[in-house]
C-alpha positions in Angstrom: 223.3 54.5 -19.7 223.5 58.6 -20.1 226.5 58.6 -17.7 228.4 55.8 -19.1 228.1 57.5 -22.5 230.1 60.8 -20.8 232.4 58.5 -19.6 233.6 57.4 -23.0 233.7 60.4 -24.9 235.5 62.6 -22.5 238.6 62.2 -23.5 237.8 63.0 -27.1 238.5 66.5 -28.7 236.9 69.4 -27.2 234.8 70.0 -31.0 233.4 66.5 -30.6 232.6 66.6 -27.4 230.8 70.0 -27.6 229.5 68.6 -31.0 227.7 65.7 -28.9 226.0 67.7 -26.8 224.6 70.2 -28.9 223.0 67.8 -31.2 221.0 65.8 -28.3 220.3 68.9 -26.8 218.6 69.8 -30.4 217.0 67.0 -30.7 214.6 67.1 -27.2 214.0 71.2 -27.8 212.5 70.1 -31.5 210.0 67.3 -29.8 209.5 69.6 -26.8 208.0 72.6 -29.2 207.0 71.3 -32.0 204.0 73.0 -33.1 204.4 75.2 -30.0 203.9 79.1 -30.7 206.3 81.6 -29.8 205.8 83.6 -26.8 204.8 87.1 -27.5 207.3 89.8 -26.7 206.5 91.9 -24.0 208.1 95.9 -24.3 208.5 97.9 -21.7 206.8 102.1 -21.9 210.2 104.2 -21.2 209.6 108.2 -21.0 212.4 110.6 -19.7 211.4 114.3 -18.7 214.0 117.0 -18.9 214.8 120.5 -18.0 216.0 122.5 -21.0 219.0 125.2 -20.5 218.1 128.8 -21.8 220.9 128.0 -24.9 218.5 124.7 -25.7 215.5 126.7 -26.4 217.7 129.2 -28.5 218.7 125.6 -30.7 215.2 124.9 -30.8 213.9 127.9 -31.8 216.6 128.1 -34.2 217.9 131.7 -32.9 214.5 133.0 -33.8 213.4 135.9 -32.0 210.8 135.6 -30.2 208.3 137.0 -27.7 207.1 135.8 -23.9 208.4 132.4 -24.9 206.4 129.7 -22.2 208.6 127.5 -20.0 209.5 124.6 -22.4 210.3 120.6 -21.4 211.9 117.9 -22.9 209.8 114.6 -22.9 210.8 111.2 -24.4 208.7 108.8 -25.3 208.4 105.1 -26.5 206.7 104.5 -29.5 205.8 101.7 -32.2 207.5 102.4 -35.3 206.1 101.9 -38.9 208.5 98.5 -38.6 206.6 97.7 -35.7 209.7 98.1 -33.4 210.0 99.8 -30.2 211.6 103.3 -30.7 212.2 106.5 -28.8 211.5 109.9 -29.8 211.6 113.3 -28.4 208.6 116.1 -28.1 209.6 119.5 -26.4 206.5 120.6 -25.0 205.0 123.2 -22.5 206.2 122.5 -18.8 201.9 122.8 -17.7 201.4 119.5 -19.6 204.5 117.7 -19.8 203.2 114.5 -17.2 200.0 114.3 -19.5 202.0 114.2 -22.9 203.9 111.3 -21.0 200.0 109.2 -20.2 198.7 109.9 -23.8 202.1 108.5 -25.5 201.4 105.4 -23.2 198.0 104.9 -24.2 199.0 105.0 -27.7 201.9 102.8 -27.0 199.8 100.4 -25.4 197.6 100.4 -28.5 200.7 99.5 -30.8 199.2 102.5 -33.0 202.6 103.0 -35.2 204.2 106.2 -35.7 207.0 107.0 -38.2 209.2 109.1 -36.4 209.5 111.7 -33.1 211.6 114.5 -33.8 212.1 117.9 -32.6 211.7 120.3 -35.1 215.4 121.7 -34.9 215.9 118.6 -37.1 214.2 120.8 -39.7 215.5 123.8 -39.2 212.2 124.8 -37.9 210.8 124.0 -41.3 207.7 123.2 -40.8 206.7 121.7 -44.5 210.0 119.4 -44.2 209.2 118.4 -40.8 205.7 117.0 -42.3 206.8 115.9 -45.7 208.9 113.5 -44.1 206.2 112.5 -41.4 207.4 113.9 -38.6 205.5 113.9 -35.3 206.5 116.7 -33.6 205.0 119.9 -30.9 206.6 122.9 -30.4 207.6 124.9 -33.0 207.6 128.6 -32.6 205.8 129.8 -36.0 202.6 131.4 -37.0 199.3 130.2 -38.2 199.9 129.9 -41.9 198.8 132.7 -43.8 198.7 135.0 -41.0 200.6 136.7 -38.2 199.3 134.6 -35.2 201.2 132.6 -33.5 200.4 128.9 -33.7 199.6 126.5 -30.3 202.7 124.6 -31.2 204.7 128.1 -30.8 203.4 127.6 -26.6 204.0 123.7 -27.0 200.4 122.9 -26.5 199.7 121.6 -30.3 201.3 117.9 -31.6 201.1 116.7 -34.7 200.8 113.0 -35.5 202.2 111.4 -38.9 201.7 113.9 -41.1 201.4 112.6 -44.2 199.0 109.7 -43.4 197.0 112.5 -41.6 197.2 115.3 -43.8 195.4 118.9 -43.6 192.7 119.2 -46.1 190.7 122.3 -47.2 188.8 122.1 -50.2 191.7 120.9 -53.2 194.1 122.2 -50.8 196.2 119.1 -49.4 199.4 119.8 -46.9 202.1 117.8 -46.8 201.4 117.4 -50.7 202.8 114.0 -50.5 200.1 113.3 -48.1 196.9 113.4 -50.9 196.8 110.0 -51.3 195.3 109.9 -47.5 192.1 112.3 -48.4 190.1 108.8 -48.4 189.9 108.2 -44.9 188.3 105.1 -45.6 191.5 103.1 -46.8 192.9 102.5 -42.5 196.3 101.9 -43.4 198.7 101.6 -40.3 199.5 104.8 -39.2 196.2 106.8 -40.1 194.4 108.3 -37.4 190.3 107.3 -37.5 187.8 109.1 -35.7 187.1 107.5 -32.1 190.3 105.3 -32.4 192.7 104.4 -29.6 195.2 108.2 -30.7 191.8 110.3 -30.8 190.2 108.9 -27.2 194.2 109.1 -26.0 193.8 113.2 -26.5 190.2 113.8 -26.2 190.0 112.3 -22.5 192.7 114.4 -21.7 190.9 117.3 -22.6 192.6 117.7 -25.9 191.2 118.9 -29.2 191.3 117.4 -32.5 191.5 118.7 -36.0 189.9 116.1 -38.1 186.2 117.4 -36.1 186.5 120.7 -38.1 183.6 121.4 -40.3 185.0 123.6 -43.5 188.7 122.0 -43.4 190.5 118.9 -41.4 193.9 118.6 -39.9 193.8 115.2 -39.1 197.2 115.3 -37.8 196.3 117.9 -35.4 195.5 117.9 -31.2 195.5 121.0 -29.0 195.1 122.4 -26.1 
């Protein structure tokens, strides 16, 4: 009977025809899944490591000058974003541990831990305060230890900072990014706060890494180095 029904209506208008179709063709799909769950989407981990030309690392130093500056990589990254959508970001980093910043982004891609945004910290025009008021994830950044004339880890590449504002540093009343105070309670685990012995924490610390919310007399919980 299928056939015969063809037969009769091919001669119609195109519209009708295609009009036919698509309605019986709707009809079986909607008793075929009813009740059925989607499938869940499966993303892909993408990184990209690059070489960076000598006028690069000017750009990201933004024409600072500066002093025995290490040998410097580009390394992109998928992440989760706050949305929960598959991004890519960017983290120049120190050439000895470029391959490992690559397996600790995957871990914590795998974990669908969420992170806001990845962006070098030319962005900022180096500014280090804007870079984390707007929760900026970020490494390298050649700058000193504030309040003194050190030279932070992220000046070698070898310090990244995770969601800043959810993961604030605290000393006493001191709270930086200021935007970030709400986020002293550690106990509220909203999406993008970093908890002790979760998935970003082990993703660094079996790696070798250091992290700055296990200081005693402050915490930078946004805070691993090595």
């Amino acid at each position: 009977m299928a056939f015969t029904g063809v037969i009769r209506i091919k001669f119609l208008p195109l519209l009708l025809v295609t009009f036919f179709f698509s309605c019986s063709s709707e009809e079986q799909n909607t008793e075929e899944v009813a009740g059925a769950e989607p499938p869940p989407m499966i993303y892909e981990y993408r990184s990209e490591i690059s070489e960076i030309s000598e006028k690069d690392v000017l750009h990201y130093c933004c024409d600072k000058q500066t002093k025995d500056l290490v040998s410097l990589l580009s390394v992109k990254v998928s992440y989760i974003n706050i949305e929960g959508k598959t991004a890519l970001g960017e983290l120049i980093v120190n050439k000895e541990i470029a391959e490992e910043v690559v397996d600790i982004f995957r871990d914590i891609y795998e974990c669908r831990f969420p992170i806001v945004k990845i962006t070098p910290i030319d962005f900022y025009d180096c500014n280090d305060d804007k870079s984390m008021e707007d929760n900026n994830t970020s490494c390298f950044n050649y700058r000193t230890v504030t309040g003194s004339k050190k030279l932070s880890d992220h000046s070698f590449g070898r310090a990244i900072d995770i969601n800043p504002v959810f993961n604030p540093f605290v000393k006493r009343k001191e709270v930086v990014p200021i935007n970030g105070a709400k986020y002293i309670d550690r106990e509220i685990q909203e999406p993008g706060m970093i908890q002790k012995n979760d998935c970003v924490v082990n993703a660094f610390k079996s790696r070798g890494w250091q992290w700055g919310g296990d200081w005693k007399h402050e915490q930078d919980y946004q805070h691993f180095y090595k």
